[in-house]
KELUMKE-38992 format. One record per residue: residue in one letter; chain; x, y, z of N, C-alpha, C, O in turn. Coordinates in steps of 0.05 Angstrom, whole numbers. Layout:
N
<atom><residu>A</residu><chaine>A</chaine><n_x>X</n_x><n_y>Y</n_y><n_z>Z</n_z><ca_x>X</ca_x><ca_y>Y</ca_y><ca_z>Z</ca_z><c_x>X</c_x><c_y>Y</c_y><c_z>Z</c_z><o_x>X</o_x><o_y>Y</o_y><o_z>Z</o_z></atom>
...
//
This chain:
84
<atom><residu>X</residu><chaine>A</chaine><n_x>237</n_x><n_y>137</n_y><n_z>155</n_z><ca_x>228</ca_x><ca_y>117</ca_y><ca_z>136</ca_z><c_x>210</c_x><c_y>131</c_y><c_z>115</c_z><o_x>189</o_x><o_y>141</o_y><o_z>121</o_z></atom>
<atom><residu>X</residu><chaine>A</chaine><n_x>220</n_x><n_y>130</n_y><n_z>92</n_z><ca_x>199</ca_x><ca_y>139</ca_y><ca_z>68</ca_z><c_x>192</c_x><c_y>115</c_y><c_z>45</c_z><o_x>201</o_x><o_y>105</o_y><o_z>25</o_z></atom>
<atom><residu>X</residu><chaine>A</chaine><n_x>165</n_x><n_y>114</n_y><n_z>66</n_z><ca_x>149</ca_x><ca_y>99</ca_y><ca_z>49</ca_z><c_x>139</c_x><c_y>98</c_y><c_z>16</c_z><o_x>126</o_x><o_y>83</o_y><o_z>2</o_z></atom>
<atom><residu>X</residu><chaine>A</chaine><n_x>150</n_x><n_y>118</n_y><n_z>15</n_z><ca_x>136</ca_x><ca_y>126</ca_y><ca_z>-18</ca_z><c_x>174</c_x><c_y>112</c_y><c_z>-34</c_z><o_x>178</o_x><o_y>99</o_y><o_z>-55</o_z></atom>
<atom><residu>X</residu><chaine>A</chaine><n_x>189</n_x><n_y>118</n_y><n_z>-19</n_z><ca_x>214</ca_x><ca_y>97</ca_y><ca_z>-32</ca_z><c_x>215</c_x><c_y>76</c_y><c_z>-33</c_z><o_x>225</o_x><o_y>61</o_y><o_z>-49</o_z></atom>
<atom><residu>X</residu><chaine>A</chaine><n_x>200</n_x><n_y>72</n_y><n_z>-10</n_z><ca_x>207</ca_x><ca_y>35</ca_y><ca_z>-10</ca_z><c_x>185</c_x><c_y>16</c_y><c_z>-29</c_z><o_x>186</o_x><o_y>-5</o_y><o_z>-42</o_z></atom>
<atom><residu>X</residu><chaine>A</chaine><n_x>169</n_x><n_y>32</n_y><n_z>-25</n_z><ca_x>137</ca_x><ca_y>27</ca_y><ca_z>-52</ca_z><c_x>154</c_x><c_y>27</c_y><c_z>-72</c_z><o_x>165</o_x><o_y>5</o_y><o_z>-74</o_z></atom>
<atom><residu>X</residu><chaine>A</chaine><n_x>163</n_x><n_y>46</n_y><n_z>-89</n_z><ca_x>187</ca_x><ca_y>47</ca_y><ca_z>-110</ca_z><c_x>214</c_x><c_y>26</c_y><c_z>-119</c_z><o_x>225</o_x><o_y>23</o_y><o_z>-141</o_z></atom>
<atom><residu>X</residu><chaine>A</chaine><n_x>218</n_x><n_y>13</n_y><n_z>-92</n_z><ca_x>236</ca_x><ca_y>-5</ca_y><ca_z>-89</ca_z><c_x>228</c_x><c_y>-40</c_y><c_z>-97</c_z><o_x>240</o_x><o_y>-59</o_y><o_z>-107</o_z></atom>
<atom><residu>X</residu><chaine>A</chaine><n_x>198</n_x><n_y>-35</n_y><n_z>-84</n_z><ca_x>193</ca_x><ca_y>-72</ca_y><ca_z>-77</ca_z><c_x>193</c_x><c_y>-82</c_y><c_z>-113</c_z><o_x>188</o_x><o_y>-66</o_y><o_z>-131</o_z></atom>
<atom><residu>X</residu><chaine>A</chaine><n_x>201</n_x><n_y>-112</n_y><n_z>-116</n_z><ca_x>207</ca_x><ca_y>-127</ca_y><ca_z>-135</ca_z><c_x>209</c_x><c_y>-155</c_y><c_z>-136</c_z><o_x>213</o_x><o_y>-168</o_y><o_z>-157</o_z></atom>
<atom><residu>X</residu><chaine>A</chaine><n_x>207</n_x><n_y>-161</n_y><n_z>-119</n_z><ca_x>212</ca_x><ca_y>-188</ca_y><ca_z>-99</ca_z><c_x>199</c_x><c_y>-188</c_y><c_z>-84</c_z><o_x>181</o_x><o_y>-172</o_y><o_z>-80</o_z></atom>
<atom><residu>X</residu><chaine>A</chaine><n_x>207</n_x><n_y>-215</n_y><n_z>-67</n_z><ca_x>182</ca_x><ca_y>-230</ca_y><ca_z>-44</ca_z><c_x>197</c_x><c_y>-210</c_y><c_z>-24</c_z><o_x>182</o_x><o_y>-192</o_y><o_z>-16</o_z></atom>
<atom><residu>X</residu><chaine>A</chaine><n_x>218</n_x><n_y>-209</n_y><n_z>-17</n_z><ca_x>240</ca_x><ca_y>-198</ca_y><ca_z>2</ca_z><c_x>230</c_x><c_y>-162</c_y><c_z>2</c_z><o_x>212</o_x><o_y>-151</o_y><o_z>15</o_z></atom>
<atom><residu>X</residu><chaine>A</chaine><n_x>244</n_x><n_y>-152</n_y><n_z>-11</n_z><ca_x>231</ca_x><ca_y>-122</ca_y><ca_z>-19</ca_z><c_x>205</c_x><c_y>-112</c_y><c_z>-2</c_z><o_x>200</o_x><o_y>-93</o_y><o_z>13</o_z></atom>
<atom><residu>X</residu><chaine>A</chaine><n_x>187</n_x><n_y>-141</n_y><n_z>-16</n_z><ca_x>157</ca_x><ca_y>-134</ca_y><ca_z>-15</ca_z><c_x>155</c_x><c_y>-138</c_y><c_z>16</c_z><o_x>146</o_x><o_y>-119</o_y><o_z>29</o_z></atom>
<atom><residu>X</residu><chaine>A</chaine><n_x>162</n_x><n_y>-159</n_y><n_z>28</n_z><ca_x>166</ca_x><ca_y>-160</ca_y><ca_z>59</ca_z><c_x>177</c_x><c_y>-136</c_y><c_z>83</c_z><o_x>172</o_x><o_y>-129</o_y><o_z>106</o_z></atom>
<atom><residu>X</residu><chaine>A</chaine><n_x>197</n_x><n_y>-127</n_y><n_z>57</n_z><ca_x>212</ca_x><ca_y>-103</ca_y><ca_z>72</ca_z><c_x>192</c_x><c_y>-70</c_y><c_z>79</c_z><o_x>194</o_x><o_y>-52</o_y><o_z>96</o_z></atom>
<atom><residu>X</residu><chaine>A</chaine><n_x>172</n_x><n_y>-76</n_y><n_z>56</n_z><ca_x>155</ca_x><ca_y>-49</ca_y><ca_z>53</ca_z><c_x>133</c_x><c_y>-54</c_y><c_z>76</c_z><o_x>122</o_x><o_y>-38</o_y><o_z>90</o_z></atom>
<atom><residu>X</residu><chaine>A</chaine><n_x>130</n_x><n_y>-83</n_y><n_z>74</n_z><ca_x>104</ca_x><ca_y>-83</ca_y><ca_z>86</ca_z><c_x>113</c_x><c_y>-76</c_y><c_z>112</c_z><o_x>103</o_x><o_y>-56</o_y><o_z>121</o_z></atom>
<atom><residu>X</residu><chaine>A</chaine><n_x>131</n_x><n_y>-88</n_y><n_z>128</n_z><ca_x>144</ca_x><ca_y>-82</ca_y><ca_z>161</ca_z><c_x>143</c_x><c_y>-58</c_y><c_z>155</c_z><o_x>130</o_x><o_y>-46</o_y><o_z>172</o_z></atom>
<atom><residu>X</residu><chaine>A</chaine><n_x>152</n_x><n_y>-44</n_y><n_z>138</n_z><ca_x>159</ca_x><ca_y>-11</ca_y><ca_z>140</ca_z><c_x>132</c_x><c_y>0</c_y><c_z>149</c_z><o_x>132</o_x><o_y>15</o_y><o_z>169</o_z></atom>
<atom><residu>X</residu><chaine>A</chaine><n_x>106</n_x><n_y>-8</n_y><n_z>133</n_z><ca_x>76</ca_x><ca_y>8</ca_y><ca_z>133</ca_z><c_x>66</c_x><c_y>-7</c_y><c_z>160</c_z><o_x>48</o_x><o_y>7</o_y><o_z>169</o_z></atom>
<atom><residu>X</residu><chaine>A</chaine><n_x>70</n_x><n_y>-28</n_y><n_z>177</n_z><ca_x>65</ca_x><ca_y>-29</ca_y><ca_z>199</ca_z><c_x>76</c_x><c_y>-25</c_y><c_z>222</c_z><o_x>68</o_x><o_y>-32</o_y><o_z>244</o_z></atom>
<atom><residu>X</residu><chaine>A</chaine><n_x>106</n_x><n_y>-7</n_y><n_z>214</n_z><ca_x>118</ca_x><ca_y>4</ca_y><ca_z>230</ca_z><c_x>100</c_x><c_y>34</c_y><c_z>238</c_z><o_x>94</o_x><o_y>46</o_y><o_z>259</o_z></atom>
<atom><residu>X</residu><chaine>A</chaine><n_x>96</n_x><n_y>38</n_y><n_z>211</n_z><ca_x>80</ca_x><ca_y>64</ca_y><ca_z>206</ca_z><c_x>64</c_x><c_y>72</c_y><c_z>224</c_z><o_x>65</o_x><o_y>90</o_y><o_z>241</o_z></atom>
<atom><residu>X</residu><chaine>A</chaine><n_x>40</n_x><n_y>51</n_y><n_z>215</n_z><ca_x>21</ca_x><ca_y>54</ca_y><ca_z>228</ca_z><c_x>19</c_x><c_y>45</c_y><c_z>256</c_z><o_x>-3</o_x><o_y>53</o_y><o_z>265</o_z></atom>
<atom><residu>X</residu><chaine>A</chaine><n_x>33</n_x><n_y>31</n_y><n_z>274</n_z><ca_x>52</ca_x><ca_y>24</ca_y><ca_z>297</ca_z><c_x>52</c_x><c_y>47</c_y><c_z>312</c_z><o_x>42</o_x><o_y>47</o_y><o_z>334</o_z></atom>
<atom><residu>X</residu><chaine>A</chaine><n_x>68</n_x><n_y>73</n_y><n_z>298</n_z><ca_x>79</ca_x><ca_y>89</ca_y><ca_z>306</ca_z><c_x>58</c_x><c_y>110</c_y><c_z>310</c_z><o_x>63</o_x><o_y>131</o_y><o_z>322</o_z></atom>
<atom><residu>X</residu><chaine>A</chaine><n_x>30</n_x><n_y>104</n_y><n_z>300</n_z><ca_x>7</ca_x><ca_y>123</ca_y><ca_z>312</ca_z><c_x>-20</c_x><c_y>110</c_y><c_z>304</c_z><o_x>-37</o_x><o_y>109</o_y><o_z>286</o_z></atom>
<atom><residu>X</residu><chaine>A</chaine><n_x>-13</n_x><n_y>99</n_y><n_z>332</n_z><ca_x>-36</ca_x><ca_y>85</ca_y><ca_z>335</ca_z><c_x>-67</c_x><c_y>91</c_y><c_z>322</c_z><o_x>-81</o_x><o_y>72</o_y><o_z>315</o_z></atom>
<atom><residu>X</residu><chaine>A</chaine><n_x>-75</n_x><n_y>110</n_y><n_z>321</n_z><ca_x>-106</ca_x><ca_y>133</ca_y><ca_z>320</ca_z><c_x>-99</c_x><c_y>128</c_y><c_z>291</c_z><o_x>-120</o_x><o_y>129</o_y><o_z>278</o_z></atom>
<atom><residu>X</residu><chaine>A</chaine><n_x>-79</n_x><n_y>123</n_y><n_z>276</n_z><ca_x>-65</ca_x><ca_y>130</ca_y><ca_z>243</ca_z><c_x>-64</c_x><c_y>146</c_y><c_z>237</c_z><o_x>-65</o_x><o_y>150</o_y><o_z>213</o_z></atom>
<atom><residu>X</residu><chaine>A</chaine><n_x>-60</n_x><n_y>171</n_y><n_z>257</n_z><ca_x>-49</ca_x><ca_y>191</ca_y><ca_z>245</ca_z><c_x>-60</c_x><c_y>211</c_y><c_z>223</c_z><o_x>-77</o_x><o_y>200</o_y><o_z>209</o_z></atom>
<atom><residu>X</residu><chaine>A</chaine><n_x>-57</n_x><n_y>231</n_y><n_z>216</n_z><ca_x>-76</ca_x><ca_y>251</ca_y><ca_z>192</ca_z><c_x>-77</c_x><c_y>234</c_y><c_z>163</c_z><o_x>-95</o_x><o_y>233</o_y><o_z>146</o_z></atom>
<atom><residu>X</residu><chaine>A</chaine><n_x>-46</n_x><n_y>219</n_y><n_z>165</n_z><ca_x>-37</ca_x><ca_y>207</ca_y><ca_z>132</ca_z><c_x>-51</c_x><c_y>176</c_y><c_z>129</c_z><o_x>-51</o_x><o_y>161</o_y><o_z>110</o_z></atom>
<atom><residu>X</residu><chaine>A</chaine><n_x>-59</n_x><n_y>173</n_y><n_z>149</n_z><ca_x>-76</ca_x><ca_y>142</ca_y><ca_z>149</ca_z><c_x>-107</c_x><c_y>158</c_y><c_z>149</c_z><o_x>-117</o_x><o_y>173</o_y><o_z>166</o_z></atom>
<atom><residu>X</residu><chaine>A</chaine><n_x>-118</n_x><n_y>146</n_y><n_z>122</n_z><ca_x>-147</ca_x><ca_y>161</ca_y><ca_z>129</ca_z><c_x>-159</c_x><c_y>130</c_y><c_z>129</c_z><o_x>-179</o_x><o_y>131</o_y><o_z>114</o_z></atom>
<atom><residu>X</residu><chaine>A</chaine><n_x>-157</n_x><n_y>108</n_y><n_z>137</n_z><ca_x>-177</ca_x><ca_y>75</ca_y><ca_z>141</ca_z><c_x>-157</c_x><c_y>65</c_y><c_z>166</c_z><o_x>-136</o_x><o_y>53</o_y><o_z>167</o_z></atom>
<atom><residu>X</residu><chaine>A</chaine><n_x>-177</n_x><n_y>79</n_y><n_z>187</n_z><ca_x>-158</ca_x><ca_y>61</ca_y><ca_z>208</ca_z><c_x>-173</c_x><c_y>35</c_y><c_z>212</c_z><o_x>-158</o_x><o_y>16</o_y><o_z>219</o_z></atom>
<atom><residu>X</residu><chaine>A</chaine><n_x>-196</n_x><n_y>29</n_y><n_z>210</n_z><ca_x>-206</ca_x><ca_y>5</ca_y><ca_z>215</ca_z><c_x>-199</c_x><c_y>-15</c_y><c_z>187</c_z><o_x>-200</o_x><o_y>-6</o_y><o_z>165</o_z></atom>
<atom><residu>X</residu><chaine>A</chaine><n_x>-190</n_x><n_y>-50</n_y><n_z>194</n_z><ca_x>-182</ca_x><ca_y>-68</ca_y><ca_z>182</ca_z><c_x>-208</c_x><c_y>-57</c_y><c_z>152</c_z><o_x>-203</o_x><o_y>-52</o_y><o_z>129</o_z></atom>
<atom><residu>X</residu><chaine>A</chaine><n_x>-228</n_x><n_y>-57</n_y><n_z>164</n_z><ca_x>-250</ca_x><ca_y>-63</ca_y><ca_z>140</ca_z><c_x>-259</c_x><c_y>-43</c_y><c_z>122</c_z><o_x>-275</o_x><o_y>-44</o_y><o_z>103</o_z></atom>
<atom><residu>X</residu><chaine>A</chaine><n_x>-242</n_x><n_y>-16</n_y><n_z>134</n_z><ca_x>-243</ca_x><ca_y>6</ca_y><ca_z>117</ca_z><c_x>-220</c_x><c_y>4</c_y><c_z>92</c_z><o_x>-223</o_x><o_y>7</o_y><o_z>67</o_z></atom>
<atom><residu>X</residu><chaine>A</chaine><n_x>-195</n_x><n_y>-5</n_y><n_z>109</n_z><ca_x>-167</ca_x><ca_y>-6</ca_y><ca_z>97</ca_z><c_x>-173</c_x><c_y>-25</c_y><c_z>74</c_z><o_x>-168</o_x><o_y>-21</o_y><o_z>50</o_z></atom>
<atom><residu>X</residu><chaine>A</chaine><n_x>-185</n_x><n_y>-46</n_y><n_z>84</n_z><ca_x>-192</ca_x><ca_y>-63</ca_y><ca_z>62</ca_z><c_x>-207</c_x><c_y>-56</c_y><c_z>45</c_z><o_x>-199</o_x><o_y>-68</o_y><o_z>25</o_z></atom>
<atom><residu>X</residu><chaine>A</chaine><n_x>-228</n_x><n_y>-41</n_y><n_z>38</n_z><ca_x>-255</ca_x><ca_y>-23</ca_y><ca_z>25</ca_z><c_x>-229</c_x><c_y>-13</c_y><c_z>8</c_z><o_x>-221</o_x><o_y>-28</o_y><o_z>-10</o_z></atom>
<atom><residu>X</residu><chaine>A</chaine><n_x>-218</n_x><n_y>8</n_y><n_z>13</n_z><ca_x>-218</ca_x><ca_y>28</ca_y><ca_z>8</ca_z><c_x>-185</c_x><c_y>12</c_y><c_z>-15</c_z><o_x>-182</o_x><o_y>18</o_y><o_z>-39</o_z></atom>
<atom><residu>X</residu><chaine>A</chaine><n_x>-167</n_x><n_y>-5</n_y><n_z>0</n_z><ca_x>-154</ca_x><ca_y>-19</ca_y><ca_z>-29</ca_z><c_x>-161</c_x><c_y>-33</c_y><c_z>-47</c_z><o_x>-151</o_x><o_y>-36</o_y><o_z>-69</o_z></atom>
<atom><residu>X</residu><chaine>A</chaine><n_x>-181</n_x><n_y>-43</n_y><n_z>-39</n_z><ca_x>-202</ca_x><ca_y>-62</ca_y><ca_z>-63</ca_z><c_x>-209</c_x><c_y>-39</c_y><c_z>-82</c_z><o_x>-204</o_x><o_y>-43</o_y><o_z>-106</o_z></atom>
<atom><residu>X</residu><chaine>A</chaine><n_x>-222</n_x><n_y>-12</n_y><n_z>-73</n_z><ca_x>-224</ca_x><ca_y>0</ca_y><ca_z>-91</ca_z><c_x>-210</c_x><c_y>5</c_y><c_z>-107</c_z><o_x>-211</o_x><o_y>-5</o_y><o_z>-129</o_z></atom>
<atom><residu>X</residu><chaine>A</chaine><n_x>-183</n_x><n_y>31</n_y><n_z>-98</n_z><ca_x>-153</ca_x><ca_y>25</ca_y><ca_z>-112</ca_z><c_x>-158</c_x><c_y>0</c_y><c_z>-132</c_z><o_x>-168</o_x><o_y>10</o_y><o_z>-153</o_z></atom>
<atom><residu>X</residu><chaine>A</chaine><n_x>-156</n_x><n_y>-17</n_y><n_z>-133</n_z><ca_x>-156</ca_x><ca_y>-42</ca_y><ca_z>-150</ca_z><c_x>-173</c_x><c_y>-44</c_y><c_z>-168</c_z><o_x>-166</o_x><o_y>-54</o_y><o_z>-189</o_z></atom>
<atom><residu>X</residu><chaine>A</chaine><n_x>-205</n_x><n_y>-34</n_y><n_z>-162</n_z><ca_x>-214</ca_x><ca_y>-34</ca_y><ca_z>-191</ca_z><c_x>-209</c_x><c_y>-11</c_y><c_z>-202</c_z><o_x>-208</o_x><o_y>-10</o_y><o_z>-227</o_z></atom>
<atom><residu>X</residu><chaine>A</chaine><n_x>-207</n_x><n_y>7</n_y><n_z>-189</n_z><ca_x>-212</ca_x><ca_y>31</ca_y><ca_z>-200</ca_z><c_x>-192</c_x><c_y>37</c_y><c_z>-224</c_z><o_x>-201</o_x><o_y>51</o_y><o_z>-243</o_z></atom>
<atom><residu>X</residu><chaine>A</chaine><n_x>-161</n_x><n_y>26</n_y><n_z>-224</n_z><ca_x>-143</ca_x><ca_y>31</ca_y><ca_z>-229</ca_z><c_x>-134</c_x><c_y>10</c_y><c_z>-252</c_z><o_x>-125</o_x><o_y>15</o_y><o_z>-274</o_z></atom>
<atom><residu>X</residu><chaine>A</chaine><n_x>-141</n_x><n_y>-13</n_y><n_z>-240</n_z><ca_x>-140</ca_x><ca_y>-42</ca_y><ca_z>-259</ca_z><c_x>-120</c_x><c_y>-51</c_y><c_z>-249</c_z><o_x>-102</o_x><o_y>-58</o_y><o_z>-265</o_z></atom>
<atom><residu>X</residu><chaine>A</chaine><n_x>-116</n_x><n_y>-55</n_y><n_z>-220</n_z><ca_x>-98</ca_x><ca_y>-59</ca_y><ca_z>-204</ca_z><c_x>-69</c_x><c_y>-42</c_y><c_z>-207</c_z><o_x>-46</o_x><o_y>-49</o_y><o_z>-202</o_z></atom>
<atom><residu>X</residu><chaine>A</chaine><n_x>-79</n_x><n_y>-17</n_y><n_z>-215</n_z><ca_x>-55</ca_x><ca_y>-3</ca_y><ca_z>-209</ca_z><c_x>-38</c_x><c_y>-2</c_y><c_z>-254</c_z><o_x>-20</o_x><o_y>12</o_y><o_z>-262</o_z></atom>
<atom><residu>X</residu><chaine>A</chaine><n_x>-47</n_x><n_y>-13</n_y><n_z>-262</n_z><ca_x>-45</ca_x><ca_y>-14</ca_y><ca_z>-286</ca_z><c_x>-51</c_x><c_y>17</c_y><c_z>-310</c_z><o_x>-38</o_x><o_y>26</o_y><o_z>-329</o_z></atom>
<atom><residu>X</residu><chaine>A</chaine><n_x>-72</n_x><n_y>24</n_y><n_z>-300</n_z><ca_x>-72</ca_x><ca_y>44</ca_y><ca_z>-312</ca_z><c_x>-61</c_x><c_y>70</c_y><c_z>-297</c_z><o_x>-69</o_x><o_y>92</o_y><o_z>-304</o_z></atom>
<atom><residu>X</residu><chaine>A</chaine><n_x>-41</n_x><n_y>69</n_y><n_z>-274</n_z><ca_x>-35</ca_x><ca_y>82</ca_y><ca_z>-276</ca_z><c_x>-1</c_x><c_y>87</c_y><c_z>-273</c_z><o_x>12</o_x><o_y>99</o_y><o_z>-257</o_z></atom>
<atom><residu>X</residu><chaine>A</chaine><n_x>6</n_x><n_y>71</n_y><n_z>-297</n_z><ca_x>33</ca_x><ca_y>60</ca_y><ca_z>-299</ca_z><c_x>48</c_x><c_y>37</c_y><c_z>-285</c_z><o_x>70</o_x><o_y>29</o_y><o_z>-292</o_z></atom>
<atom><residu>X</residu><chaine>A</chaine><n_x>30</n_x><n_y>25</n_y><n_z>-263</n_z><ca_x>47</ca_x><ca_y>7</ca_y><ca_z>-254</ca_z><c_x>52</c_x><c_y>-26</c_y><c_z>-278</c_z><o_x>39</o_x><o_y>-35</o_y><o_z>-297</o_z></atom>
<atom><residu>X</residu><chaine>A</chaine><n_x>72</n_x><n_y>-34</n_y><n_z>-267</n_z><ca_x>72</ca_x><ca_y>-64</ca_y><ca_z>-296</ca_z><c_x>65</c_x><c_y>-86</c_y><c_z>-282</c_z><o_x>74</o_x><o_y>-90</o_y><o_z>-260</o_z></atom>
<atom><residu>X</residu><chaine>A</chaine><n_x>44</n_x><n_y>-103</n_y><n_z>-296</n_z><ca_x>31</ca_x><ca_y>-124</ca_y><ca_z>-291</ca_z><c_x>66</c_x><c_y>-147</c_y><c_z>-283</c_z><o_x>68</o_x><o_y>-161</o_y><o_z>-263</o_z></atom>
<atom><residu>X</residu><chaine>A</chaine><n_x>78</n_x><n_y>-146</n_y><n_z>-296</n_z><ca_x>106</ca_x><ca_y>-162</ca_y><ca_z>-293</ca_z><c_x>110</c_x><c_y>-168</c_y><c_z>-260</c_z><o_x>117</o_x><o_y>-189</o_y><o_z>-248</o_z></atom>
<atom><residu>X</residu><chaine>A</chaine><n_x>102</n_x><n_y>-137</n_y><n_z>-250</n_z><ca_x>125</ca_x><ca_y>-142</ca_y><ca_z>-225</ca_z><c_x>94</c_x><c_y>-136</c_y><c_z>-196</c_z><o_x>90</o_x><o_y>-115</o_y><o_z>-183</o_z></atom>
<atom><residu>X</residu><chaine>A</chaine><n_x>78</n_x><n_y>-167</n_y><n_z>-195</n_z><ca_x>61</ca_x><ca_y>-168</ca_y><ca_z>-184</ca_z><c_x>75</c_x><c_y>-155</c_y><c_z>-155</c_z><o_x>62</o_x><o_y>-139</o_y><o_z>-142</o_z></atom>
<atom><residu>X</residu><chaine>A</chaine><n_x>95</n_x><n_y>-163</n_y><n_z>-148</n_z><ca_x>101</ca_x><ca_y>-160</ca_y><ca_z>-119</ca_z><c_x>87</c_x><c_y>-128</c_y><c_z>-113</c_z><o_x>69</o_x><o_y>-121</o_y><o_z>-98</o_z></atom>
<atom><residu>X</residu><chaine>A</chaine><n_x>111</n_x><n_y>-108</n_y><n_z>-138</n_z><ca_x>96</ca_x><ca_y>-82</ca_y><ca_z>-130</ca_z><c_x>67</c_x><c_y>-78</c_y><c_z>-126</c_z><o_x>58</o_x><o_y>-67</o_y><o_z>-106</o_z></atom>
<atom><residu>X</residu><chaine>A</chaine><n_x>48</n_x><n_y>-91</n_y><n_z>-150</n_z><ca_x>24</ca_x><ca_y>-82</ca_y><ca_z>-150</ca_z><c_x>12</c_x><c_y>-83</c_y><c_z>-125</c_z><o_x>-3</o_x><o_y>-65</o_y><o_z>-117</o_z></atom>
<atom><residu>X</residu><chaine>A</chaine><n_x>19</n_x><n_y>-107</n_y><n_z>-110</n_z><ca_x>13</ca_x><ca_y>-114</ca_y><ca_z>-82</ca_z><c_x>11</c_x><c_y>-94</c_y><c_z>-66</c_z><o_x>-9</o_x><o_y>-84</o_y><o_z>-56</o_z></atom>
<atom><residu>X</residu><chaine>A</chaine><n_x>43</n_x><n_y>-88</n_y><n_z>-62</n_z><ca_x>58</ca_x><ca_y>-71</ca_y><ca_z>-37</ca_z><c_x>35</c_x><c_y>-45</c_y><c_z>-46</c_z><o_x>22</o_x><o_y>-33</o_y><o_z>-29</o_z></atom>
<atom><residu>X</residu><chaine>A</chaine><n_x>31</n_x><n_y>-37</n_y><n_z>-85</n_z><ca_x>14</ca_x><ca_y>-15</ca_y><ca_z>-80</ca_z><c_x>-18</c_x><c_y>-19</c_y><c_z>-62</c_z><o_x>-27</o_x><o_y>-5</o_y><o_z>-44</o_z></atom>
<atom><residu>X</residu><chaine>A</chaine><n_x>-26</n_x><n_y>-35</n_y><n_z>-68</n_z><ca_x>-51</ca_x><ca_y>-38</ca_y><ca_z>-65</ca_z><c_x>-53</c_x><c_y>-42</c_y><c_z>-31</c_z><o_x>-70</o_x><o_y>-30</o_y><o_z>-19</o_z></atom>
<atom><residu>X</residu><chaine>A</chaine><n_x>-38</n_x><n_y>-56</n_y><n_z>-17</n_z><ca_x>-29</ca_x><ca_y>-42</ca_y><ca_z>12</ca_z><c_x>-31</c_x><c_y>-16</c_y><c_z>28</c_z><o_x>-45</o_x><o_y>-8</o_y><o_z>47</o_z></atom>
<atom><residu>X</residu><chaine>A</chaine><n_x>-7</n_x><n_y>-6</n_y><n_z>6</n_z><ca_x>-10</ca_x><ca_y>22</ca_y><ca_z>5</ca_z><c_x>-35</c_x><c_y>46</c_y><c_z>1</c_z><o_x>-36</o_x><o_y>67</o_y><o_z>13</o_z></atom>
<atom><residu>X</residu><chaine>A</chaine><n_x>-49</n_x><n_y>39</n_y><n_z>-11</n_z><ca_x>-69</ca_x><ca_y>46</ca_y><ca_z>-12</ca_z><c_x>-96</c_x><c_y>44</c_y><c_z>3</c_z><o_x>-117</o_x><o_y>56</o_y><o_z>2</o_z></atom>
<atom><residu>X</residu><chaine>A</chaine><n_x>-82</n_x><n_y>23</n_y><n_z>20</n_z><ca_x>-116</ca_x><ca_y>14</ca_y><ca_z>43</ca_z><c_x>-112</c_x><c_y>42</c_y><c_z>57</c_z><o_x>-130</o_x><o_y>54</o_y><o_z>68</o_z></atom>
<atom><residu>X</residu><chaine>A</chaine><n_x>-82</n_x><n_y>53</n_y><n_z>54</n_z><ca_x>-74</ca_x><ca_y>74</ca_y><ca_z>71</ca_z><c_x>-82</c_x><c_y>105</c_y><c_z>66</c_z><o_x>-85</o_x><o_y>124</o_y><o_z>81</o_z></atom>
<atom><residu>X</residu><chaine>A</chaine><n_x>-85</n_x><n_y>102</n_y><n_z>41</n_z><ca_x>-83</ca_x><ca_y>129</ca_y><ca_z>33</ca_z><c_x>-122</c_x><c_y>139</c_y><c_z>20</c_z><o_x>-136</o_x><o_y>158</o_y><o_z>25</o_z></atom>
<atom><residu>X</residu><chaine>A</chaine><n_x>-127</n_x><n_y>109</n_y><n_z>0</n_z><ca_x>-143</ca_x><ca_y>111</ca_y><ca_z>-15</ca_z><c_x>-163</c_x><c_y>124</c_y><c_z>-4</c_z><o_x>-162</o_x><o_y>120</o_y><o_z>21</o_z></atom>
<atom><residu>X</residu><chaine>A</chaine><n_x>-189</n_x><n_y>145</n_y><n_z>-13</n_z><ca_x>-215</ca_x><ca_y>150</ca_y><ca_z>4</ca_z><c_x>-238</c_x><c_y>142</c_y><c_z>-20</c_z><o_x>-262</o_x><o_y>144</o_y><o_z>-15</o_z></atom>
//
């Protein structure tokens, strides 16, 4: 499963559904989250996409399009994951 494709993919409600099962497959699959999950706790993951969000302008300045909210979402998800 490559998450960084399916982020690429979402566009829709469907898509966006499809990414998200994917990132809680993910994180499913190692429990502790693993080296590539740096917010294993709910309130870090959450911290740390909120930031993503301002930091970025929801992902706006850094190419994503305000058009296709679904993505901005699935990014900002993505990011509870990654963001520090």
């Amino acid at each position: 499963m490559d998450l960084q494709a399916l982020l690429h993919q979402v566009h829709d409600d469907q898509t966006f559904l499809h990414f998200a099962r994917a990132l809680m497959a993910d994180k499913t699959a190692c429990p502790a989250g693993g080296a590539d999950w740096q917010n294993h706790r709910v309130e870090a993951f959450l911290e740390s996409a909120i930031a993503w969000a301002e930091d970025s302008d929801f992902g706006i300045s850094q190419g994503l399009q305000a058009s296709n909210p679904w993505q901005q979402f699935a990014v900002f998800l993505y990011c509870g994951k990654i963001y520090e």
